[in-house]
Backbone bond lengths (Angstrom), bond angles and torsions (degrees), N, CA, C in turn:
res aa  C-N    CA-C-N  psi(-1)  N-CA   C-N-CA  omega(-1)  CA-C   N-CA-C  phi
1 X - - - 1.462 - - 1.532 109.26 -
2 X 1.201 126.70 134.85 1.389 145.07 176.94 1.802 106.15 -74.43
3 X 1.899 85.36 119.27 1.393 89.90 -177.23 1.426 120.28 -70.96
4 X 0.985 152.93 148.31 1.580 167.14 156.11 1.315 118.09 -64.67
5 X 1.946 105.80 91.76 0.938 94.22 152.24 1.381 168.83 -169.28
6 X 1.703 124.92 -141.33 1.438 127.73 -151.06 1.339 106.51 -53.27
7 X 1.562 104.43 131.60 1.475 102.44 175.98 1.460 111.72 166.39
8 X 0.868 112.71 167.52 2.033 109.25 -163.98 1.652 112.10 -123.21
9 X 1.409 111.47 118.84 1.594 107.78 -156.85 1.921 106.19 -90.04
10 X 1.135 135.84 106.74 0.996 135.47 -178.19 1.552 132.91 -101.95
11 X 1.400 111.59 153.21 1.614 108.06 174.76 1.569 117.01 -77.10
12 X 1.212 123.82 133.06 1.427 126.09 -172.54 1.711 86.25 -50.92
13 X 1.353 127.59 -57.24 1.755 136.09 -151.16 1.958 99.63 -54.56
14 X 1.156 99.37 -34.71 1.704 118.12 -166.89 1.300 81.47 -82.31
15 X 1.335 142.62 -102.55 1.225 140.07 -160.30 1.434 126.68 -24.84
16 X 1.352 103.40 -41.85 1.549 106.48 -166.30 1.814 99.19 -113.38
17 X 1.038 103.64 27.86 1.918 111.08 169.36 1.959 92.93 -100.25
18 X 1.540 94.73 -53.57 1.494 115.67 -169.53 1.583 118.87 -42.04
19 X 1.667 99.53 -64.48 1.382 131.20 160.93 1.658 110.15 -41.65
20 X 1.211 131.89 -69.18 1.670 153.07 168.61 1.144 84.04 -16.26
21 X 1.678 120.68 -91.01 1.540 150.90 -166.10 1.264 106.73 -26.68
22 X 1.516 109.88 -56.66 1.649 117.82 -165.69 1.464 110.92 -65.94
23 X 1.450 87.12 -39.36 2.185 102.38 161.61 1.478 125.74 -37.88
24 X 1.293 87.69 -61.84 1.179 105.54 176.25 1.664 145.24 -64.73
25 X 1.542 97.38 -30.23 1.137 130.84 147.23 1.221 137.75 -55.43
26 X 1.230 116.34 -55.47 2.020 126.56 163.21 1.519 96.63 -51.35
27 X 1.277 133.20 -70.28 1.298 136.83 157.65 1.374 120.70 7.20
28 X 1.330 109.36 -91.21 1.638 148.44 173.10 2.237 96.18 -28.18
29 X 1.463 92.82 -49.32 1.499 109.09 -156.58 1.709 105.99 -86.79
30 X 1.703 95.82 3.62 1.398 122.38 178.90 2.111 107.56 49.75
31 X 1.395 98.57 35.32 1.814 116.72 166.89 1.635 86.70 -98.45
32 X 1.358 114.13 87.96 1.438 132.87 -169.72 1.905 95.56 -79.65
33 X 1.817 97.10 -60.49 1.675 97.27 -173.59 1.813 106.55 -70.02
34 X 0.999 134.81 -11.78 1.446 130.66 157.58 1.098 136.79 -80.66
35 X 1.171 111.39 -28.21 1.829 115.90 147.97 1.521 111.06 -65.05
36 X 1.438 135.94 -41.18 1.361 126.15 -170.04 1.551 100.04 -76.91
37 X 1.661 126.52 -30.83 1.140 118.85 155.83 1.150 147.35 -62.53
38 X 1.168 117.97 -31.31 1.837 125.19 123.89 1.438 117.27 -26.67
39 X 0.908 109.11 -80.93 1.696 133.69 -162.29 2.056 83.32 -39.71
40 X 1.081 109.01 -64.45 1.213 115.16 -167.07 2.160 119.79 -53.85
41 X 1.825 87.51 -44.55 1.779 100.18 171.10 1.400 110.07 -54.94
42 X 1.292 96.26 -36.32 1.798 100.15 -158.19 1.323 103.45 -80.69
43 X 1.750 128.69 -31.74 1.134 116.43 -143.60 2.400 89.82 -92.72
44 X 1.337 102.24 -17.39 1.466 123.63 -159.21 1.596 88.86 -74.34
45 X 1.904 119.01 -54.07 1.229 115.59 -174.48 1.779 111.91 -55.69
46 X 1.481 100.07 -58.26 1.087 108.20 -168.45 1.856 114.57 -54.36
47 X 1.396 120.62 -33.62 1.309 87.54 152.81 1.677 142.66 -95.34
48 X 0.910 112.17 17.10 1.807 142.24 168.04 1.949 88.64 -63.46
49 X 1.206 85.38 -67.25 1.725 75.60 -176.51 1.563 132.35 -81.10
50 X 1.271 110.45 -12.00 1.689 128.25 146.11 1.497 111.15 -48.58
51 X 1.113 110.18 -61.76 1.659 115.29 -171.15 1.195 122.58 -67.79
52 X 1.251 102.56 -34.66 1.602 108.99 -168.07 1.909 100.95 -92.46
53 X 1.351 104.60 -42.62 1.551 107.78 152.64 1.250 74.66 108.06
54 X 1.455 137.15 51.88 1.916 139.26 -172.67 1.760 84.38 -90.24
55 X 1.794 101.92 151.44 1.511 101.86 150.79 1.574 100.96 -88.00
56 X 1.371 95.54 -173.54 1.532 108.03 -159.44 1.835 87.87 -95.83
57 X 0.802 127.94 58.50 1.235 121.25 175.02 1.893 125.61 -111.16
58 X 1.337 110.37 87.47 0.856 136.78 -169.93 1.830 138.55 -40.24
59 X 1.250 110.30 43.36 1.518 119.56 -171.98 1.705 109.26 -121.49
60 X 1.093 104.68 170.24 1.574 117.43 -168.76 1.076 104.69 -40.75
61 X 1.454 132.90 -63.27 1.662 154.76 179.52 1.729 96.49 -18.65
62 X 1.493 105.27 -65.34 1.597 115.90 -154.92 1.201 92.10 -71.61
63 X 1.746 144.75 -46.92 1.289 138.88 170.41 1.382 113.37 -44.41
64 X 1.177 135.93 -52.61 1.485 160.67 179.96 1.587 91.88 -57.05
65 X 0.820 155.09 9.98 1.451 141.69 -124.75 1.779 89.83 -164.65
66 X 1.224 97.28 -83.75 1.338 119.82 168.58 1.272 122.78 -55.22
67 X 1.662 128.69 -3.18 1.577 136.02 170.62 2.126 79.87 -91.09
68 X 1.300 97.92 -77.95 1.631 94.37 -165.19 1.400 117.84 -13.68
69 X 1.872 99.15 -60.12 1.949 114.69 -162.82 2.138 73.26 -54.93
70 X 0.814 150.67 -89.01 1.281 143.17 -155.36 1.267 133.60 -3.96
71 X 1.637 88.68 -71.35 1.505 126.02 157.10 1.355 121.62 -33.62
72 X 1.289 97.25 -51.63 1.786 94.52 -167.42 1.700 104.82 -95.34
73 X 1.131 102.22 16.67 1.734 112.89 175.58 1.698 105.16 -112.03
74 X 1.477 111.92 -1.97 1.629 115.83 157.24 1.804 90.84 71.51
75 X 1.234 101.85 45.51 1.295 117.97 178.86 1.777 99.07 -102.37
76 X 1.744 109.53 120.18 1.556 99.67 179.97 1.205 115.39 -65.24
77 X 1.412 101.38 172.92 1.659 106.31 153.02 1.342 147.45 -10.85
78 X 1.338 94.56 -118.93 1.705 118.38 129.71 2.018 115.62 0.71
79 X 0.975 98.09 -50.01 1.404 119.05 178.42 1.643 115.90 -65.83
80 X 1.584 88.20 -56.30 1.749 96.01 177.42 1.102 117.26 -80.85
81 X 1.619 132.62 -21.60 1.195 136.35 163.26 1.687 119.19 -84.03
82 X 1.308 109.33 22.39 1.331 122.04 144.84 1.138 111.97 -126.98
83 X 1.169 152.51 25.20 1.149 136.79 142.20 1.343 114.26 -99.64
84 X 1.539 116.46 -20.82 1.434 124.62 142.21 1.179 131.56 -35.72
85 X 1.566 118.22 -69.01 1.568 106.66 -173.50 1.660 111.01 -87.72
86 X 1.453 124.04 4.57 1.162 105.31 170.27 1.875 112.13 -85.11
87 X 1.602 108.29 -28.75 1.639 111.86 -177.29 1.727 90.73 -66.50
88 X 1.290 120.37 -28.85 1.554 113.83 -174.54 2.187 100.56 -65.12
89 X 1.015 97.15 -60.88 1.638 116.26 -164.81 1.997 86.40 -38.70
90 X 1.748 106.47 -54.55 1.400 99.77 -155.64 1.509 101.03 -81.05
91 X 1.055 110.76 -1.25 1.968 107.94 -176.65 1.611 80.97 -72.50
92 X 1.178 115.79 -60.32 1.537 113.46 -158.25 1.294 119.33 -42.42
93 X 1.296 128.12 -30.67 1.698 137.26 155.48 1.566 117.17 -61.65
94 X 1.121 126.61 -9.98 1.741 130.18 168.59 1.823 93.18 -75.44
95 X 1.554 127.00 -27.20 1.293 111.12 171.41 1.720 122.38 -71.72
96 X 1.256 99.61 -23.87 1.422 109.17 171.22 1.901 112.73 -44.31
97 X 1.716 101.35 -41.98 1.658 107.16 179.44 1.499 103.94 -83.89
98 X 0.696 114.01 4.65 1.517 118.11 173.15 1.907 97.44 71.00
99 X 1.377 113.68 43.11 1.278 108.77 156.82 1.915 114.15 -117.32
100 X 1.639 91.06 121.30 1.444 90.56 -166.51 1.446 136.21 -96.66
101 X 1.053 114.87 134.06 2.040 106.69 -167.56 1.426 100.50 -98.10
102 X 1.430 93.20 172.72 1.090 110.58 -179.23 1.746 118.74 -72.28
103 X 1.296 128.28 117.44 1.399 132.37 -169.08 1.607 115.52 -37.84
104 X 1.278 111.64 -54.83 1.383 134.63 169.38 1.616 122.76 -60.50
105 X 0.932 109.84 10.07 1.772 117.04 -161.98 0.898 98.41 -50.32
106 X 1.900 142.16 -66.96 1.057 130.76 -130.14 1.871 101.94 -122.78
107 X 1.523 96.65 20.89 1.768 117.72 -170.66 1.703 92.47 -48.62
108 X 1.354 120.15 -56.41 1.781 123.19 -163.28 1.296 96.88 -59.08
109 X 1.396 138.46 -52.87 1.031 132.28 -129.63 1.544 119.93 -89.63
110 X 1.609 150.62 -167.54 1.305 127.21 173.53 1.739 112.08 -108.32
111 X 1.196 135.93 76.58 1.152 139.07 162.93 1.621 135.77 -43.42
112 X 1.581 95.12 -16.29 1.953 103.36 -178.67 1.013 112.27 -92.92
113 X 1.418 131.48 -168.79 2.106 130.38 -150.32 1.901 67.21 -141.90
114 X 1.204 92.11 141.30 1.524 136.68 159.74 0.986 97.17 -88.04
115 X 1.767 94.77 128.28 1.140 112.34 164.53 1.988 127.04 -57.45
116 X 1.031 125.23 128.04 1.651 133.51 -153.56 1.503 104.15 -95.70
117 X 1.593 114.89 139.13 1.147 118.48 143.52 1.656 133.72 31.06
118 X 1.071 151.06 -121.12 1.051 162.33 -108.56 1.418 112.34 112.05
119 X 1.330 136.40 68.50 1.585 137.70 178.33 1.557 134.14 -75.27
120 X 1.659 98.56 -6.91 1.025 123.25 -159.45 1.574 121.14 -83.59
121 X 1.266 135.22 148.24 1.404 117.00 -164.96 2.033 97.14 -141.81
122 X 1.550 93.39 117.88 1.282 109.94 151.87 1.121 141.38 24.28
123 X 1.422 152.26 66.58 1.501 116.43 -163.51 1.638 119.03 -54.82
124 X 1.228 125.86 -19.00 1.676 139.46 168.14 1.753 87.07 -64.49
125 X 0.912 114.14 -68.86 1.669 90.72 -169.43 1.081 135.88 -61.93
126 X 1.618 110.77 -22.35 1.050 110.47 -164.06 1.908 102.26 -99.09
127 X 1.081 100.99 -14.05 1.809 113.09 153.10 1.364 110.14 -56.30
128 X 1.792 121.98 -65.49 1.540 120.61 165.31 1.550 126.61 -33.79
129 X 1.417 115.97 -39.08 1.321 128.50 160.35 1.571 122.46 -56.80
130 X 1.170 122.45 -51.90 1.261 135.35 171.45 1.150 121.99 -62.39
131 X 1.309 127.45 -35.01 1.743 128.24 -160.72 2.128 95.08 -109.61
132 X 1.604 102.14 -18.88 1.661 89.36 -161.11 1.687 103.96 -60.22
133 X 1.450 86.18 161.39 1.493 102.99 -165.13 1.682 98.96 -92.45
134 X 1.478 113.20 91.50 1.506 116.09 -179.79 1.719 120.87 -87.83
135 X 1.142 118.64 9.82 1.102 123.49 -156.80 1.749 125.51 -65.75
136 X 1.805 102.27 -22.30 1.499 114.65 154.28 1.432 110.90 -87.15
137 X 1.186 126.21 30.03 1.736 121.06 -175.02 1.841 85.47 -160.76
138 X 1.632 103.30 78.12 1.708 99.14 169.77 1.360 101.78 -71.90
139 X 1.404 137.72 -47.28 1.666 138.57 -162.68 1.774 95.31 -65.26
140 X 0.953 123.76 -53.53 1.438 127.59 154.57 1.756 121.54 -8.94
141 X 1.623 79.73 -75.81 1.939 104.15 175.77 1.398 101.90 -29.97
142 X 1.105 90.15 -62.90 1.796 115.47 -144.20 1.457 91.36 -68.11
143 X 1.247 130.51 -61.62 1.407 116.63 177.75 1.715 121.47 -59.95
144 X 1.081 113.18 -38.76 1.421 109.56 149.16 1.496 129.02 -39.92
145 X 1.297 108.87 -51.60 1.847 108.46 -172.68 1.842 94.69 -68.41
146 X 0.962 110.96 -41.48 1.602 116.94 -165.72 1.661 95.95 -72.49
147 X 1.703 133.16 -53.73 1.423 90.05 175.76 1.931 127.89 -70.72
148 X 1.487 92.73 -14.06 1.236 95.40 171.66 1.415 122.57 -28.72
149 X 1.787 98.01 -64.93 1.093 100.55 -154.80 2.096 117.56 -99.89
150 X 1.363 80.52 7.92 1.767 93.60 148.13 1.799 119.66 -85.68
151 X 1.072 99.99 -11.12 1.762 108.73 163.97 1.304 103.96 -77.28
152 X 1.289 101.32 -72.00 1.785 104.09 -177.50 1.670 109.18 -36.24
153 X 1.026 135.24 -50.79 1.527 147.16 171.20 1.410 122.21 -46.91
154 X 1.046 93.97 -8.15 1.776 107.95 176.61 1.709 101.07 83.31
155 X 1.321 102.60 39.73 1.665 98.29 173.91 1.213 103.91 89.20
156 X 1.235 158.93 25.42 1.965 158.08 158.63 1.300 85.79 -21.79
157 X 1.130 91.20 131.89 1.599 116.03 146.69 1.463 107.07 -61.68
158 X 1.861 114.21 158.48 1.225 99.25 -165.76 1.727 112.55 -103.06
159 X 1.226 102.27 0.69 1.492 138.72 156.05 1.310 99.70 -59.74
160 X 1.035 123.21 -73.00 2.058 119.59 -163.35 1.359 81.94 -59.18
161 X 1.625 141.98 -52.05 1.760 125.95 -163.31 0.856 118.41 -59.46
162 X 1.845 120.93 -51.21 1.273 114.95 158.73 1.670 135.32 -35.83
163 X 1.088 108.48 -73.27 1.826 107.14 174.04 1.991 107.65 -71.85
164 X 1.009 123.32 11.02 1.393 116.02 162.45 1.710 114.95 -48.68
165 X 1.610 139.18 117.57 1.174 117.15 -161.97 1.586 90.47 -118.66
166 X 1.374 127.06 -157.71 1.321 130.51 -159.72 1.504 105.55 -102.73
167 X 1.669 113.08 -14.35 1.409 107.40 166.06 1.963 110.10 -101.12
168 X 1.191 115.22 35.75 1.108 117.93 169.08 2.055 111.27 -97.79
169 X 1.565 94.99 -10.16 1.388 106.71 170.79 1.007 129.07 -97.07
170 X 1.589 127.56 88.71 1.453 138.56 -145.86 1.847 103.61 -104.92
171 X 1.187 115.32 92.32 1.767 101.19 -176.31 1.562 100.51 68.67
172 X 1.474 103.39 -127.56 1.724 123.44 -158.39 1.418 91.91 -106.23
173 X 0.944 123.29 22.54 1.787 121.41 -176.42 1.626 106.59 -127.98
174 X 1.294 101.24 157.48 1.989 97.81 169.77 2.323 78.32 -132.97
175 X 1.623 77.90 118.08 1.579 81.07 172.18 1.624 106.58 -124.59
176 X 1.681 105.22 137.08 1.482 111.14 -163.68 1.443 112.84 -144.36
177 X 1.189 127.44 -178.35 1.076 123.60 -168.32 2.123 109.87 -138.68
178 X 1.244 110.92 120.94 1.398 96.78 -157.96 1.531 105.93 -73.32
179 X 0.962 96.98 145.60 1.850 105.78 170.38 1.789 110.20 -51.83
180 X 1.258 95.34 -57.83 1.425 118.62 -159.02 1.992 104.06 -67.87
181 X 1.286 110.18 -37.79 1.337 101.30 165.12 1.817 121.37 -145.32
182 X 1.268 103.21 36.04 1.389 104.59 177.16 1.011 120.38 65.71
183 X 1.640 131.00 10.49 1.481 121.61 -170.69 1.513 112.78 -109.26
184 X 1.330 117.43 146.87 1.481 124.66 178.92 1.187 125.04 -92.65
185 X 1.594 108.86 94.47 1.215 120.87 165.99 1.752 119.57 -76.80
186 X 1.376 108.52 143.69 1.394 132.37 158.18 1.901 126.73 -102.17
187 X 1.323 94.74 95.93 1.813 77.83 162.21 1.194 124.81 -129.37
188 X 1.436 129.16 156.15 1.176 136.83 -143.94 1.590 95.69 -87.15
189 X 1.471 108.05 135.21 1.792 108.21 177.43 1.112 125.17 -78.71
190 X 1.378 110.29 77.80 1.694 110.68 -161.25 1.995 109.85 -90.40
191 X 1.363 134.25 134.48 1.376 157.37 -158.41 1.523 103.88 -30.95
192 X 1.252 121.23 -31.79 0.964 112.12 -173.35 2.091 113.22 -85.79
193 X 1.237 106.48 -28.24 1.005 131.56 165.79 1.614 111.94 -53.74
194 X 1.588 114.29 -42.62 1.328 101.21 -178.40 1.415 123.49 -94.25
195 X 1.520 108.71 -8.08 1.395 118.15 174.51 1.641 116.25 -63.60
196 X 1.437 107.11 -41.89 1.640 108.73 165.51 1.106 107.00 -76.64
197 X 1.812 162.37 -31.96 0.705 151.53 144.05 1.820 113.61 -15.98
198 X 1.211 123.22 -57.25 1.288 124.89 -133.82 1.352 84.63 -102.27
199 X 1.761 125.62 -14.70 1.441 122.65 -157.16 1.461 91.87 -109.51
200 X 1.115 150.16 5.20 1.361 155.95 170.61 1.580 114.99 -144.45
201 X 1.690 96.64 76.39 1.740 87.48 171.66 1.417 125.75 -54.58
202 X 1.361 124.24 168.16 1.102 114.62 -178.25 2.102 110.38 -101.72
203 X 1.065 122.15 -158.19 1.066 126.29 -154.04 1.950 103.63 -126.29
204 X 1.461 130.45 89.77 1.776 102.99 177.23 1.598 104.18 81.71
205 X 0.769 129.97 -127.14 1.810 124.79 -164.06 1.609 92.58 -113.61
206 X 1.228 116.88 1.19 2.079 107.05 -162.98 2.125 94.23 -78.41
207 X 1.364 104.93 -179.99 1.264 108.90 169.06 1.168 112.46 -117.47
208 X 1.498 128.12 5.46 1.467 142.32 -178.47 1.462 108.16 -130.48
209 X 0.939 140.29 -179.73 1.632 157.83 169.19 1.382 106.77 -97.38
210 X 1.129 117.89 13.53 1.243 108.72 173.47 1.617 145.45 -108.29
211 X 1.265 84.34 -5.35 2.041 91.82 168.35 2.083 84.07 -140.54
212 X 1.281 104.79 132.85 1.320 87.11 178.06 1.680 91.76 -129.72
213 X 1.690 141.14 0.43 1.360 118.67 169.71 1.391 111.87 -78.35
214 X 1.569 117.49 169.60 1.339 114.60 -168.92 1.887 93.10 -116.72
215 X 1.343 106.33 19.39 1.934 126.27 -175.84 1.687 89.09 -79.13
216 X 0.847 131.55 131.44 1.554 112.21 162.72 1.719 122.64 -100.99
217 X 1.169 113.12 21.15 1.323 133.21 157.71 1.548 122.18 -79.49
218 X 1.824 102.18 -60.85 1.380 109.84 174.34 1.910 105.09 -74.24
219 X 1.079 108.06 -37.21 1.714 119.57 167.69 1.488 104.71 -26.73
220 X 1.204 101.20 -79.56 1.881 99.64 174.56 0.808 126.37 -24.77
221 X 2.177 102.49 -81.13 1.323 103.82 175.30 1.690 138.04 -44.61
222 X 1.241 119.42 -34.29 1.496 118.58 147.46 1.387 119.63 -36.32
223 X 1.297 107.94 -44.39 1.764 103.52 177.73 1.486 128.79 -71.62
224 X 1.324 97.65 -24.14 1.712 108.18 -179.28 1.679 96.83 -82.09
225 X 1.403 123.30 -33.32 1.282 104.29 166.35 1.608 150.94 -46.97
226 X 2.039 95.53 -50.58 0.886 145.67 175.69 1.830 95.35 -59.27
227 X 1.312 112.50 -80.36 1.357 100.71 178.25 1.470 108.33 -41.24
228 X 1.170 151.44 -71.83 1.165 164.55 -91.45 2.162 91.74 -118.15
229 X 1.048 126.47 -38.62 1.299 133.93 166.84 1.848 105.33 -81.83
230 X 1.319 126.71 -32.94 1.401 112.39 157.28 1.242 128.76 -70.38
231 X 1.243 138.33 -17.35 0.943 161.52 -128.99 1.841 87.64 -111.43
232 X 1.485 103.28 -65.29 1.626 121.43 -156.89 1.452 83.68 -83.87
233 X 1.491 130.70 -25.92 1.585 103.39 -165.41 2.090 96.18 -102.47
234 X 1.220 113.69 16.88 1.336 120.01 178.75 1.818 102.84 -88.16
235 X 1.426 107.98 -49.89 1.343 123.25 166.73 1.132 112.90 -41.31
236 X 1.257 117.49 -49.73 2.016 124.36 -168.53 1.454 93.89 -69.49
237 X 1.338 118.87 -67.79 1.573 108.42 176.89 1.374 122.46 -62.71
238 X 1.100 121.00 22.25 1.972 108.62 176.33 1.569 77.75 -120.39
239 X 1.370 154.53 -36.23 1.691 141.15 142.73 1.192 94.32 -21.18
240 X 1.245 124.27 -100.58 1.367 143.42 -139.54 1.257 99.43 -39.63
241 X 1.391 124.06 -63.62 1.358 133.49 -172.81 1.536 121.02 -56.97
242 X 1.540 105.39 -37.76 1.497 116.80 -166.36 1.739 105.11 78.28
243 X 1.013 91.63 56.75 1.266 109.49 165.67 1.713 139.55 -108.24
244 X 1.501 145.89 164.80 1.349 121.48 140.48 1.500 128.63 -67.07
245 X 1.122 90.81 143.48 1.937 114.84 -165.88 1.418 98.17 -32.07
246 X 1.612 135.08 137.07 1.324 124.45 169.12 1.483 112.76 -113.72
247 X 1.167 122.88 171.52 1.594 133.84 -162.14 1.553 92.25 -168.54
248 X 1.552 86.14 143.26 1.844 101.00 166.15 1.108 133.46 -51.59
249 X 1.671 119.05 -2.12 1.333 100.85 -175.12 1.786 77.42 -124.82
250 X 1.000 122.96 57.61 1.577 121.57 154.20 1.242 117.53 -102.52
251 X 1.632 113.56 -20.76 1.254 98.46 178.44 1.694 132.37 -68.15
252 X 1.765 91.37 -39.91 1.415 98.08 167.25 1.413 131.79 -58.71
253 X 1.369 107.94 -33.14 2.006 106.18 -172.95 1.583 85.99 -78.83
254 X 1.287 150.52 -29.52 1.152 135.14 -173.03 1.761 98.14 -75.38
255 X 1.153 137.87 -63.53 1.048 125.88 164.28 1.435 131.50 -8.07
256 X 1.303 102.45 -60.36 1.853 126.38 -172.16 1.404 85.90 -59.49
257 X 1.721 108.02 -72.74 1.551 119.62 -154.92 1.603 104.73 -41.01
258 X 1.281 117.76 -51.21 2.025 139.72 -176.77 1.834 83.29 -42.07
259 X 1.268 116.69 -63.90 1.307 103.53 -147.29 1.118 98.39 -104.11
260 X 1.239 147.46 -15.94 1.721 127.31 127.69 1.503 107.07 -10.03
261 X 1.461 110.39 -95.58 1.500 122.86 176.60 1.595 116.26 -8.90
262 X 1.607 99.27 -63.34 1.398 92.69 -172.56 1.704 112.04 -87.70
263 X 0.928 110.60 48.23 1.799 118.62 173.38 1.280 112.67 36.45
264 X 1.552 100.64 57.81 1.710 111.14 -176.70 1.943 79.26 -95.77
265 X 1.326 95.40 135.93 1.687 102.18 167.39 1.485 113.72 -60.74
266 X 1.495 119.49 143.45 1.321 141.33 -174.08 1.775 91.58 -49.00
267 X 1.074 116.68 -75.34 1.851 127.67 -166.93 1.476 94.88 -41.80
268 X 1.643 140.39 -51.38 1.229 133.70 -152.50 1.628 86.40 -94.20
269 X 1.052 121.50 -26.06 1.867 103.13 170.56 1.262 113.12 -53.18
270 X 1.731 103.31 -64.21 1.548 116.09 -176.49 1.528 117.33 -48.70
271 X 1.405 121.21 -52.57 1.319 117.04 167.40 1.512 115.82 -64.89
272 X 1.217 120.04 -25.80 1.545 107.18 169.68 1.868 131.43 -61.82
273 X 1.340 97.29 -33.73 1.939 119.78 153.59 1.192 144.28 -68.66
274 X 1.219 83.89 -3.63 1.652 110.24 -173.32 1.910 103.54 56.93
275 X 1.181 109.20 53.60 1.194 91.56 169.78 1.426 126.95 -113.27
276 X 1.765 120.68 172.18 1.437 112.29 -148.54 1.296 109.94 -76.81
277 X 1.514 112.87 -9.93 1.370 127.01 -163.58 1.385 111.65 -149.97
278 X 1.729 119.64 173.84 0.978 118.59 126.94 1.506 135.10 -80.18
279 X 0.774 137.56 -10.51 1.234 151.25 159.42 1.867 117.77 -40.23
280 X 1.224 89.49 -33.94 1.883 98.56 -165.48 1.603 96.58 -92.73
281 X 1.385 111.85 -35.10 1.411 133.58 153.23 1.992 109.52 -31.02
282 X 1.048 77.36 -87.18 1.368 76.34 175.83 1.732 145.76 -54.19
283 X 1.725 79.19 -13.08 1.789 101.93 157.43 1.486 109.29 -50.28
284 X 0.925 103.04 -69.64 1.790 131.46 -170.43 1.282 104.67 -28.12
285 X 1.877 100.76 -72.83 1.315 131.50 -177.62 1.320 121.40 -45.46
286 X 1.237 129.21 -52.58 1.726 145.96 146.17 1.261 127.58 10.66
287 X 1.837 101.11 -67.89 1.220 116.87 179.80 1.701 109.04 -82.84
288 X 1.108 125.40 -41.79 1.464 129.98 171.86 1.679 121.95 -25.45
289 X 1.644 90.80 -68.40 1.532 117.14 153.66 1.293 117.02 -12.08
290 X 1.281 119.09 -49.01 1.694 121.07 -162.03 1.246 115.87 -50.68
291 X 1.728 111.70 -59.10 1.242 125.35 -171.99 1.917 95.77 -48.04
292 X 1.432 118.28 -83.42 1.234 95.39 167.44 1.282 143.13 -5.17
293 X 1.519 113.36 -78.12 1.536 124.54 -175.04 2.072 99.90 -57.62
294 X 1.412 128.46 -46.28 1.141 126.14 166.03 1.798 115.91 -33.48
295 X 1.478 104.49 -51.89 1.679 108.50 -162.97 1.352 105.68 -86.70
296 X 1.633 108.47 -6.92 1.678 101.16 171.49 1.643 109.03 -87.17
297 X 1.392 126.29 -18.23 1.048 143.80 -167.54 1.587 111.70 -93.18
298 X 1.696 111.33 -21.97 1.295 116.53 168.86 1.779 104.18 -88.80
299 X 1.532 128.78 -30.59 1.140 130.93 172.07 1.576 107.81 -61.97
300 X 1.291 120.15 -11.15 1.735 105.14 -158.53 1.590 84.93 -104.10
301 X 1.344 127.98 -42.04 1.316 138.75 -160.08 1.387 120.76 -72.22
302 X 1.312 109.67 -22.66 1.757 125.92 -160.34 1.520 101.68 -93.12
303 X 1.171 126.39 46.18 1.625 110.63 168.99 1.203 119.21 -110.66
């Protein structure tokens, strides 16, 4: 006899009212990058099951199903295990209607972050960064002083720099609250910190020029810009310099990596990033490692 199975049979109309809502909702709750991360799970499943012509019938199989169609679209990892745990996050609100899945749904599939790259930058480079002489490249400068001084910050997200406002500067402190996990960081306003401060006013209540409505709709969208022009003018200077390619989130793993190096304890890293764990910590840390684990592997080999 043919086993039966587990899994929850649904109306495309029910699903994608449900899904919409939850959209709409992150939105509403102004979690702008979690609705577009939604927006994005939902819009990726929904044609997986257009194409393939799947019913909406909800068990491991169709998840399992829907990692492959991924797969064979040369879709990474990393990639599929975010489009994974966000269709997981929004299934979890179909319990809200009291329609119930199966606990195990997404058990086959790959939900964890691969280990990344090498993100980490140099203290020689990141000196080259600091001292170059940008002075015919002001748009340059300016993106320079700004990842700078998300280094100086113990790695800021470039999100917390952006919405940083003028009462986030308390005395000798800039005290804030992270986007990314609600936690309240303090760091001390040390000289170098206030010189870019003072050399890029900010715009309305911000401490940067870089989101200047106080709408938090159009607010965003300024920010996705803003990132998105640092981003491209970070590239021009890792050319210019003769450098590796840079991105906004280099400042932080170079941060971590610096104070790795200097035998700052794992816990005072993690609490220095505001992060939720050590564990996420040790993401970071992982890839750093290599160079190490490489030069012990060139010491064992060389006789």
């Amino acid at each position: 006899m043919k086993e039966k199975k587990e899994g929850k049979l649904l109306s495309e109309r029910v699903f994608n009212t449900v899904m919409s809502e939850l959209i709409c909702k992150m939105k509403q709750e102004k979690r702008y990058g979690t609705s577009a991360n939604y927006r994005a799970a939902f819009l990726c499943f929904s044609r997986f099951l257009r194409e393939e012509k799947k019913r909406l019938f909800l068990c491991q199989e169709l998840i399992s199903e829907y990692e492959y169609w991924l797969r064979g679209r040369g879709v990474l990892r990393n990639s599929i295990s975010f489009y994974m745990r966000n269709l997981r996050a929004m299934c979890r609100s179909l319990s809200d209607r009291g329609i119930l899945l199966p606990g195990n749904l997404f058990g086959r599939v790959y939900t964890g972050v691969d280990k990344t790259k090498k993100r980490a930058l140099s203290e020689d480079i990141m000196a080259r960064i600091r001292y170059a002489d940008l002075e015919a490249y002001p748009d340059l400068a300016y993106s320079r002083d700004l990842f700078l001084f998300c280094f100086y910050c113990r790695g800021m997200a470039f999100v917390d720099l952006a919405f940083l406002t003028k009462q986030n500067i308390q005395g000798e402190r800039i005290c804030y609250v992270r986007r990314k996990t609600g936690q309240l960081l303090e760091i001390a306003l040390e000289p170098c910190m206030k010189e870019i401060i003072e050399r890029y006013p900010g715009v309305n209540e911000y401490l940067f020029p870089l989101v200047r409505s106080s709408a938090s709709v159009e607010a965003y969208r300024q920010y996705r810009v803003a990132i998105s022009v640092f981003n491209r003018n970070l590239k021009r200077l890792a050319v210019l310099l003769d450098i590796p390619p840079l991105s906004s989130y280099m400042s932080r793993h170079s941060w971590a990596t610096m104070a790795h190096n200097r035998n700052i304890p794992l816990s005072l890293i993690s609490e220095s990033m505001g992060h939720s764990s050590e564990k996420i910590t040790r993401i970071y840390l992982a890839s750093f490692n290599q160079d190490l684990i490489d030069e012990a592997n060139r010491n064992v080999i060389s006789f």
